[in-house]
Residue, then its C-alpha position, 0 to 999 in steps of 0.5 A: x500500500x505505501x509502494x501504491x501511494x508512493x507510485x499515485x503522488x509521484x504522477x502529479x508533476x506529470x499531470x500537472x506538465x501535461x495540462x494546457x491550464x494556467x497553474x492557479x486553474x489547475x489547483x483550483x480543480x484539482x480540489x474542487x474535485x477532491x472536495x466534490x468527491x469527499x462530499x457524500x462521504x462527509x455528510x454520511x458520516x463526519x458533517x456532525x463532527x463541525x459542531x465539535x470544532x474550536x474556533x482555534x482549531x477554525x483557525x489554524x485550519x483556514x490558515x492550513x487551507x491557505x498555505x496549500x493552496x499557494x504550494x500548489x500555486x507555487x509548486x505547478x508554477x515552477x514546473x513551467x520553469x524547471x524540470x520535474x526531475x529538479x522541481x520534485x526533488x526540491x520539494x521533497x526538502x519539507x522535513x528539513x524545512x519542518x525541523x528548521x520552523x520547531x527549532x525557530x518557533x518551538x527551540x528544540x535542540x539541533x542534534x550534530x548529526x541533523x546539522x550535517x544531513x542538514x548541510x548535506x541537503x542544502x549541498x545537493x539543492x545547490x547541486x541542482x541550483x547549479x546544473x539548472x543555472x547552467x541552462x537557464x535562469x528561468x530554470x534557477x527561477x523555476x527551482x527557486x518557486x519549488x523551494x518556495x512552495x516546500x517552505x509553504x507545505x511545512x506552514x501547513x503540515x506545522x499548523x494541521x498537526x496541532x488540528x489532527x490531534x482533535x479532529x479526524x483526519x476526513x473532517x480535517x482534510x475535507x475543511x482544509x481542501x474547501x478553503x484551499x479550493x475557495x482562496x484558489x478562487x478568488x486568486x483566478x478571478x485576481x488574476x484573471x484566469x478564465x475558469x473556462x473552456x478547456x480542452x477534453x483532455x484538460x478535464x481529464x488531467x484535473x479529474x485525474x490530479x485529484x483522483x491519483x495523487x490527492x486522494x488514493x496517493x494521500x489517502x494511502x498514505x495517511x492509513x499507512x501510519x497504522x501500520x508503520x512508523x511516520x519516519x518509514x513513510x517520510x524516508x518512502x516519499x522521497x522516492x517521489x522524485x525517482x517516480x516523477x523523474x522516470x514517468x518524465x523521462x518516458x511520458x515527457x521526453x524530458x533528459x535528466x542531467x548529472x548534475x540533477x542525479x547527484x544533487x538528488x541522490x545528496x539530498x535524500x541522503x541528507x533527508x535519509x540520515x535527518x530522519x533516522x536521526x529524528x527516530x532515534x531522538x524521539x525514541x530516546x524521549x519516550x524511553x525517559x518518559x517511560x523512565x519517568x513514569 
């Protein structure tokens, strides 16, 4: 099942380059979809569970909603800059992005060990950053918006883990997903993006982007932290850019080059030994919890 959800996250980028839609359109369906398609699920059995809602746990969602929603503006953006290869890559930097925010907002103590896979990651985004500026500064711009937006994803993922302790995860998402669909909205109409028409095969990919990655890849996922350690499922998801970058290089023609493998490889290294060494901190503080106790 995680292999399943792996494989169904990793076809975003590629639905996303395909499409003919302005980025803004293409997160705004995606959503929209997902929402419509949680719709009936919700009201059977989760719409009850609103009233139940504090207006801070209100709060921290809309703010939830609104940072994915500017991710995905951010993140499909730089896929008209850069490559999926690059792109996907960058953005799988969240966990470092995560631990840098507990440690400005929260002072949790930076361990030698995640320092390094720190710096390791940053070496192989530099990597990345080089081999693209080579090419192309609209390809630099492009890795820049997809830092951006892993920086948004974090906001997102810090201000939803406060809510999920106290609201299941099919109220928590369906909210967060409809004020994510609502702040895409209005920015079309800003930005003047006609919401309509668009080809067939257009309709095709944002069913299919909220169908794939949203809710079987995500989905997936999420029941897969019954089963397995949240660190298991992190470390797995950065072969998403493995998934993204073959799908790429075989649907798009897309080449991937040396400086793209090895700023890759460097950083789901640097992500790999971050996480391990989380594990290890977190197990050491329930075992002096337990001790405690």
């Amino acid at each position: 099942m995680l292999a399943i959800g792996v494989a169904a996250v990793s076809t975003s980028a590629i639905l996303v380059k395909v499409s003919s839609a302005p980025s803004g359109v293409i997160a705004f369906y995606r959503l929209l979809f997902s929402v419509l398609f949680m719709l009936p699920v919700f009201i059977l059995k989760y719409v009850r569970e609103l009233g139940f809602i504090t207006r801070r746990d209100w709060g921290f969602s809309v703010l939830s909603g609104i940072f994915l929603a500017f991710h995905f503006i951010l993140w499909f953006e730089s896929l008209n800059f850069t490559s999926v290869a690059s792109s996907t890559v960058l953005v799988t930097l969240q966990p470092l992005f995560a631990f840098a925010g507990t440690y400005i907002f929260f002072k949790e103590v930076l361990s030698m060990k995640a320092i390094f896979s720190g710096l390791l990651a940053v070496l192989g985004s530099i990597i990345i950053a080089f081999g693209d500026f080579r090419i192309s500064g609209s390809a630099l711009w492009g890795d820049m918006l997809a830092l951006a937006a892993c920086a948004l994803i974090t906001f997102y993922l810090m201000f939803g883990q406060s809510v999920r302790k106290r609201v299941s995860l099919v109220t928590y998402t369906f909210i967060v997903y409809s004020i994510s669909t609502i702040t895409l909205f209005f920015y079309v109409l800003l930005k003047g993006e006609p919401l309509l028409p668009y080809p067939s095969q257009d309709w095709l990919f944002f069913i299919l982007l909220a169908l794939v990655p949203t809710l079987l890849g995500h989905t997936l996922l999420n029941w897969c932290v019954k089963w397995l350690s949240t660190s298991t499922i992190s470390v797995a998801i950065l072969f998403e850019p493995v998934g993204a970058a073959l799908l790429a290089y075989y649907i798009l023609q897309e080449t991937v080059m040396w400086t793209q493998i090895a700023g890759g490889l460097i950083i789901i290294a640097g992500i790999g030994l971050f996480l391990m060494d989380e594990r290890k901190i977190r197990l050491k503080r329930l075992e002096t919890k337990s001790g405690t106790v």
